[in-house]
NULOLUM-385519 format. One record per residue (C-alpha): x, y, z. Coordinates in Angstrom, 1 decimal. Each point is the difference from the previous one (the first is absolute). Layout:
<rs>
R;X;Y;Z
...
</rs>
This chain:
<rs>
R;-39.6;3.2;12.3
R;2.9;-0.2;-2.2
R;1.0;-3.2;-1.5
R;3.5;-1.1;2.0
R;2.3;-1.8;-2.0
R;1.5;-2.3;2.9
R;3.4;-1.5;-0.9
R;1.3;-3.4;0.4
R;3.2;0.8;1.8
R;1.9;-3.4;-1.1
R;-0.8;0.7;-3.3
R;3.1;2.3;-0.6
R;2.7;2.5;1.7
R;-2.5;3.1;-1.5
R;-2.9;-1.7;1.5
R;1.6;-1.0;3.4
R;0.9;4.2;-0.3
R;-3.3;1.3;-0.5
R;-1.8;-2.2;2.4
R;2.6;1.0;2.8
R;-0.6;3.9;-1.1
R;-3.4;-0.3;0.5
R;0.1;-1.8;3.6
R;2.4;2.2;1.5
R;-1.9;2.9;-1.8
R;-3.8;-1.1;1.4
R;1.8;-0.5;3.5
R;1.5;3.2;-0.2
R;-3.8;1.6;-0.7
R;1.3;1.9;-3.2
R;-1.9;-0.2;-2.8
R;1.9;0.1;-3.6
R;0.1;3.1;-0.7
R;0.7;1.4;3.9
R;3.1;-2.5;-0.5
R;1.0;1.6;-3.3
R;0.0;2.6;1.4
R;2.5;-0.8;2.8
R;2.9;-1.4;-2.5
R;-0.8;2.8;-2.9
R;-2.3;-2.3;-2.3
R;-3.3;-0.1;-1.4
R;-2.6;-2.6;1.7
R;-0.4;-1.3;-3.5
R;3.5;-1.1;0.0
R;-0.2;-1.5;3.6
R;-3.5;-1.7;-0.9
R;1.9;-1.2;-3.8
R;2.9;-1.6;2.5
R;-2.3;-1.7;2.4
R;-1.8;-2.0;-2.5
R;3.4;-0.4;-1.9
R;-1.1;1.6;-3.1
R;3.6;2.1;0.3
R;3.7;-0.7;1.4
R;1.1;2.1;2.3
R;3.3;1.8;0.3
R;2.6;-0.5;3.0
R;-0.7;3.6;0.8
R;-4.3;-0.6;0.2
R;1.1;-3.2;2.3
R;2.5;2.3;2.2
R;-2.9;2.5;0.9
R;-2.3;-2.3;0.2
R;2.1;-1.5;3.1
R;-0.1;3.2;1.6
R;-3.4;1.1;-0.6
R;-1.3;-3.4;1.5
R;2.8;-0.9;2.5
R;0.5;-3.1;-1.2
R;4.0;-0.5;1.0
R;1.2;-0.2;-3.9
R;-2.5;-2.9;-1.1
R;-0.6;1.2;-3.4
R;4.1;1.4;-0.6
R;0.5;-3.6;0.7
R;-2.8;-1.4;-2.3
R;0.5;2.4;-2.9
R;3.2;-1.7;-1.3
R;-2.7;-2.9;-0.8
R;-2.1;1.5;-1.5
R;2.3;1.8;-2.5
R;2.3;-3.3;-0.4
R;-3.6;-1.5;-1.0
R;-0.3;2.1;-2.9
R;3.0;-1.5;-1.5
R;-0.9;-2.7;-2.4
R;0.0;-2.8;1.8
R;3.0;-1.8;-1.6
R;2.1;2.8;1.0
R;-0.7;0.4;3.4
R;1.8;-2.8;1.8
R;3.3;1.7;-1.6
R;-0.8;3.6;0.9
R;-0.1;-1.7;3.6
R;3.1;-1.6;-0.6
R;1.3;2.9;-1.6
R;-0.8;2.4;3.2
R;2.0;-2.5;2.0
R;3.4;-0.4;-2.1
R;3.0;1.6;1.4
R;1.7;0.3;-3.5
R;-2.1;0.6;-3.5
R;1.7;-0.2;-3.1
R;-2.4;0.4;-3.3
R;0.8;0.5;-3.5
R;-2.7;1.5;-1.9
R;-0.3;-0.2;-4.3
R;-2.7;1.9;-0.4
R;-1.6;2.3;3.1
R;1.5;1.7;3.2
R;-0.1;-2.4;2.7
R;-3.1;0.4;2.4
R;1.5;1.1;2.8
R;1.6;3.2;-1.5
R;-2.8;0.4;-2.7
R;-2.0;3.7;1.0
R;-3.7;-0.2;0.4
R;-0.5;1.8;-3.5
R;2.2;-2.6;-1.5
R;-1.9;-2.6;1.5
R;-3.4;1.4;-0.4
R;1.1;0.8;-4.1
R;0.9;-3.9;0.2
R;-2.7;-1.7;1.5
R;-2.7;1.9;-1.7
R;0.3;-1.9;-3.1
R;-1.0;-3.6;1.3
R;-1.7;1.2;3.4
R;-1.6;3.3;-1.1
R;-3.3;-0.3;2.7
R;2.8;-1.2;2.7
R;3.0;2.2;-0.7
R;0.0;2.3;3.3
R;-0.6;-3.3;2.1
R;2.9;-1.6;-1.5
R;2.1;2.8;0.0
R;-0.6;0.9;3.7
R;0.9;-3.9;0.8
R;3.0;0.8;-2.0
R;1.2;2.8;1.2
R;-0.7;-1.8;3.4
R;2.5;-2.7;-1.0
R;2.8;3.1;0.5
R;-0.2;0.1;3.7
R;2.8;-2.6;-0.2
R;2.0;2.8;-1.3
R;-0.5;2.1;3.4
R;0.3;-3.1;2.6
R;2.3;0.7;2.5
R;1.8;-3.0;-1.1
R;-0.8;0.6;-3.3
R;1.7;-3.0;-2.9
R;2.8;1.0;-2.4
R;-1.5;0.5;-3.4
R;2.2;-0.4;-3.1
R;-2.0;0.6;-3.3
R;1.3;-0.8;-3.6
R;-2.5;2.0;-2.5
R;0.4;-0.6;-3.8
R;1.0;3.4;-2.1
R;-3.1;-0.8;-1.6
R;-2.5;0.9;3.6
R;1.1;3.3;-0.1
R;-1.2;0.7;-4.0
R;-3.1;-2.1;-0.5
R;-2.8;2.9;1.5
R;-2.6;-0.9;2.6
R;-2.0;2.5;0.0
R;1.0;3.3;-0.6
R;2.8;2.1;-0.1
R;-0.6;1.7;3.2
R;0.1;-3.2;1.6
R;2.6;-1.7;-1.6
R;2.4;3.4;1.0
R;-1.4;-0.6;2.9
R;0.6;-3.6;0.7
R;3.8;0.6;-1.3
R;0.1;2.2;2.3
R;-1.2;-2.2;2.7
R;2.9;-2.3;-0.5
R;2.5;2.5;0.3
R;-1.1;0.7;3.5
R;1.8;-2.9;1.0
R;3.2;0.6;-1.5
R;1.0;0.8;3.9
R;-2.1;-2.8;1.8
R;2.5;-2.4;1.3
R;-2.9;-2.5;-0.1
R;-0.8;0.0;-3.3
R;2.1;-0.3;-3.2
R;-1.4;0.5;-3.6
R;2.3;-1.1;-3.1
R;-0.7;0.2;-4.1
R;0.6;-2.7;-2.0
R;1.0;2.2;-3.3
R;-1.3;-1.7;-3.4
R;3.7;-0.3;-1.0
R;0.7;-2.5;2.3
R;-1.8;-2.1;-2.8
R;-1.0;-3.9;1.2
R;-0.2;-0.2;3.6
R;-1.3;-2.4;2.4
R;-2.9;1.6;0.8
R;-1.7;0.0;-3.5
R;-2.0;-3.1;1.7
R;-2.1;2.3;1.3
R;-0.7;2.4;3.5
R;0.9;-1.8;3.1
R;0.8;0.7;3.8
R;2.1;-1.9;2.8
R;-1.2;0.6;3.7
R;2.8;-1.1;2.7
R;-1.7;-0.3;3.9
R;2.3;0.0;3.3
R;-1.3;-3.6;0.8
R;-1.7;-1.5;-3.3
R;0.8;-1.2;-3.1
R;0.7;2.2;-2.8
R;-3.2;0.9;-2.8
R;0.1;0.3;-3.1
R;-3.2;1.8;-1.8
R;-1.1;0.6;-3.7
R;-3.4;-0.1;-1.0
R;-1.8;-0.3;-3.2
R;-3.7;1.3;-1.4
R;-1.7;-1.5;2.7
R;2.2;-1.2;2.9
R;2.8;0.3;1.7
R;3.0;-2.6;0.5
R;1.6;-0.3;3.2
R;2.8;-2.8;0.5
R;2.2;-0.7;2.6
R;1.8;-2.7;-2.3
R;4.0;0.3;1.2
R;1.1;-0.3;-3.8
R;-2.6;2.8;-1.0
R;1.1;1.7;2.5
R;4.5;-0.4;-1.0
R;-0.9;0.8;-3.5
R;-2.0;3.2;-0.1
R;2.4;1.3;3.1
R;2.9;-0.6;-2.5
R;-1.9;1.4;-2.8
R;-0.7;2.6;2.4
R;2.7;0.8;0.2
R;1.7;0.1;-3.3
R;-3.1;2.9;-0.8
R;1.0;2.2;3.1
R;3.9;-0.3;-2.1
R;-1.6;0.7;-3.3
R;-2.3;2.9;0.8
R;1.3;3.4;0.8
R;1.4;1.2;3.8
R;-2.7;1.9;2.1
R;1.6;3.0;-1.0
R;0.0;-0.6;-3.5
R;-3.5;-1.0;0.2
R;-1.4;3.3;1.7
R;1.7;1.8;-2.7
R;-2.1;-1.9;-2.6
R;-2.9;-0.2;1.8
R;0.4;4.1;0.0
R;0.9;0.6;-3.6
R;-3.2;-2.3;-0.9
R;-1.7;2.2;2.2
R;0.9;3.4;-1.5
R;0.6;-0.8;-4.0
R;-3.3;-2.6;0.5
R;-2.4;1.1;2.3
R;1.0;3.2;0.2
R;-1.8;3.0;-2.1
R;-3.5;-0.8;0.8
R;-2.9;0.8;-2.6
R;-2.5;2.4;1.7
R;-2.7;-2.9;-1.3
R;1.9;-3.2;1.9
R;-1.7;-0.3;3.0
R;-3.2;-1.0;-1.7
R;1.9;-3.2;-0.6
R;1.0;-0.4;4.4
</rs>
């Protein structure tokens, strides 16, 4: 008889998962690979989930609920799971960040997370996470569901001129990721400014940070370091980075402007691709 690995299912979202997978699997009488082959996997992947050896996607979770009948239980729990792959530190903002009506970010050094393209954020995480980089960047790209919400928040983003020149990864993907942000130049929801290097010493050179607004709770504000994140609710935190704020979204270039920069970077930068650059995606 094969050893079992049996899972402690308070120990974690991804345990709690695979425990459930395998219940509802062993009740259903399908063995790994006959459910596999139901939701168009391999029964090594089911067996790798059930014994939480490997995240799984929204879309393994969605068939999953409709292979075993089990009225959405793992849609629902699959937003754990992924949040849990976050480092710690961060995750009690992306939950408060999933819940703000109104986002407004400014970014020195790297696209914002919620617009960021899974290449960008696969090119980025690789170089401290490299054995975790398509967990992370699935709970990443997870975090963007708040962009497709029916009541989705109103997202202002301030990027320094300086995100869309420093390379992450290669130029395939940066072309790419320009051209991400350019899909949103008609998104009512979502407004992207430069802040142009001429603008000289601005109020931001403190560092990234982001202000959350909520219908009914005090506003955030959010900047992290190395190793943690800093949320505060302080109101005087909060009346000085809304003013300053505000005096970068007056500095920095209109939406318009922006796209046409964000283009041009695009073209004269990322644009004439050596046939040997993917090597470096």
């Amino acid at each position: 008889m094969p050893n079992i690995r049996r899972l402690d299912p308070t120990a974690s979202p991804l345990d709690y998962f695979g425990s459930e997978l395998r219940r509802y699997r062993e009740s259903a009488g399908l063995s790994q690979k006959e459910l596999g082959d139901c939701i168009f996997c391999t029964g090594s992947l089911v067996g790798q989930i059930e014994t939480a050896h490997k995240v799984p996607t929204r879309e393994f979770a969605e068939r999953a609920d409709a292979a075993l009948m089990t009225d959405g239980c793992f849609s629902r729990l699959v937003g754990l799971v992924l949040r849990s792959q976050l480092p710690t530190w961060f995750q009690a903002y992306a939950e408060m960040e999933g819940n703000a009506s109104y986002i407004s970010t400014y970014q020195c050094q790297l696209v914002y997370g919620l617009l960021q393209t899974p290449d960008y954020a696969s090119a980025l995480l690789r170089v401290d996470h490299p054995d975790k980089v398509e967990d992370m960047v699935a709970a990443r790209m997870d975090r963007q569901r708040v962009l497709k919400k029916e009541q989705q928040p109103a997202v202002w983003v301030i990027l320094d001129e300086s995100v869309l020149l420093q390379r992450v990864g290669s130029r395939r993907v940066m072309r790419e990721q320009l051209a991400h942000l350019l899909s949103f130049r008609d998104d009512p929801w979502v407004h992207i400014q430069v802040l142009p290097f001429d603008v000289g010493a601005h109020t931001g050179m403190m560092g990234s940070f982001t202000l959350l607004r909520f219908d009914s709770d005090p506003d955030i504000h959010y900047s992290e370091s190395y190793d943690q994140g800093h949320m505060t609710a302080n109101p005087e935190v909060i009346r000085e980075r809304s003013v300053g704020y505000a005096r970068l979204q007056g500095a920095a270039l209109s939406p318009e402007d922006s796209a046409s920069l964000i283009a041009r970077v695009m073209e004269e930068r990322y644009g004439d691709e050596p046939a040997d650059d993917s090597c470096l995606a």
